[in-house]
C-alpha angles and dihedrals in degrees: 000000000000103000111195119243081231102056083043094062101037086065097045085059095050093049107019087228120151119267094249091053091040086055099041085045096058092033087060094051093038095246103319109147107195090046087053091051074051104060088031081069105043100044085047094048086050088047095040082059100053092049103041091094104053117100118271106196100149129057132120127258118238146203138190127190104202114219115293090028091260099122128032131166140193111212126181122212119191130209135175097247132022087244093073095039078068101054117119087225094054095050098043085052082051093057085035089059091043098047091052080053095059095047101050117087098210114020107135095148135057093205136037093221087054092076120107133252084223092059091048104061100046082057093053087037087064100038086048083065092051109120091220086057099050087057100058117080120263103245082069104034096090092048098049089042094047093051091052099046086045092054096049087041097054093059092070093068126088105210085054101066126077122251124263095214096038098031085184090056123077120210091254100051087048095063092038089056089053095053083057092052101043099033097231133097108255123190133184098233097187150316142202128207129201136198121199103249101008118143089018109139111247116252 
């Protein structure tokens, strides 16, 4: 099957995956696009898993000044050697991580499962108080709660959010991708985000 250069590359943008891949993906689903994004995903989360374990002691430390010079972040993002930490696609996905940070209003955690036990309870200690919640009946009171506390903590965690740049993609699925791509176990190690002003005492 003759595959486009352009389709080829459309989908190397969407999934970052490499043009081989790109090519055999669409050749397998004889050119469906959506299906290839389908099995690009697939093959890099399968490949994301072998490859989470392994060290990750290089990397480069980022920082991104939003427009107006109102927000501004420092992200680091970890590989295994110091080749692929100068790799053009690891640095734009770099920029890519701190500028979703900057974005986001409330993102405090890379992961969902970094937040901590003590932060959820007092979550599910508030939303225990709701009245909404004190009229139900209590064999539904924990699972409601539960859903709700899961849904505004998850907002705090950056792989949980979707990209800005790729909306079908979630942040997670981004860097996977990129493992995928580069061959090496990457990890956001952490970030910090400042807002001009932010924590002055009020006159």
């Amino acid at each position: 099957m003759n595959i486009s250069s352009e389709l080829i590359k459309r989908l190397r943008e969407q999934t970052g995956a490499g043009i081989l891949s790109c090519k055999n993906a669409l050749v397998e689903t004889g050119g469906n696009f959506e299906k290839a994004v389908e099995i690009l995903k697939l093959k890099g989360l399968a490949t994301a898993e072998k490859k989470s374990l392994r060290t990750t002691q290089q990397g480069i430390i980022v920082s991104y000044i939003h427009a107006g010079s109102k927000i501004g972040v420092m992200l680091e993002l970890n590989c295994e050697t110091d080749f692929v930490a100068r790799r053009i696609e690891f640095q734009t996905l770099a920029k890519e991580l701190a500028m979703q940070v900057a974005a986001g209003d409330n993102l405090t955690y890379v992961r969902f499962e970094d937040i901590p036990e003590s932060l959820w309870q007092k979550e599910r200690n508030f939303e225990s108080q709701r009245e909404d919640i004190l009229q139900k009946p209590k064999n539904v009171q924990d699972s409601i709660i539960q859903g709700r506390v899961e849904k505004n903590l998850r907002n705090l965690a950056l792989f949980d959010q979707y990209c800005i740049r790729y909306p079908e993609l979630k942040v997670e699925e981004l860097v996977k991708n990129h493992i995928a791509l580069l061959g090496e176990n990457i990890q956001v190690r952490r970030f910090v985000k400042f807002i001009l002003g932010e924590n002055q005492p009020k006159e």
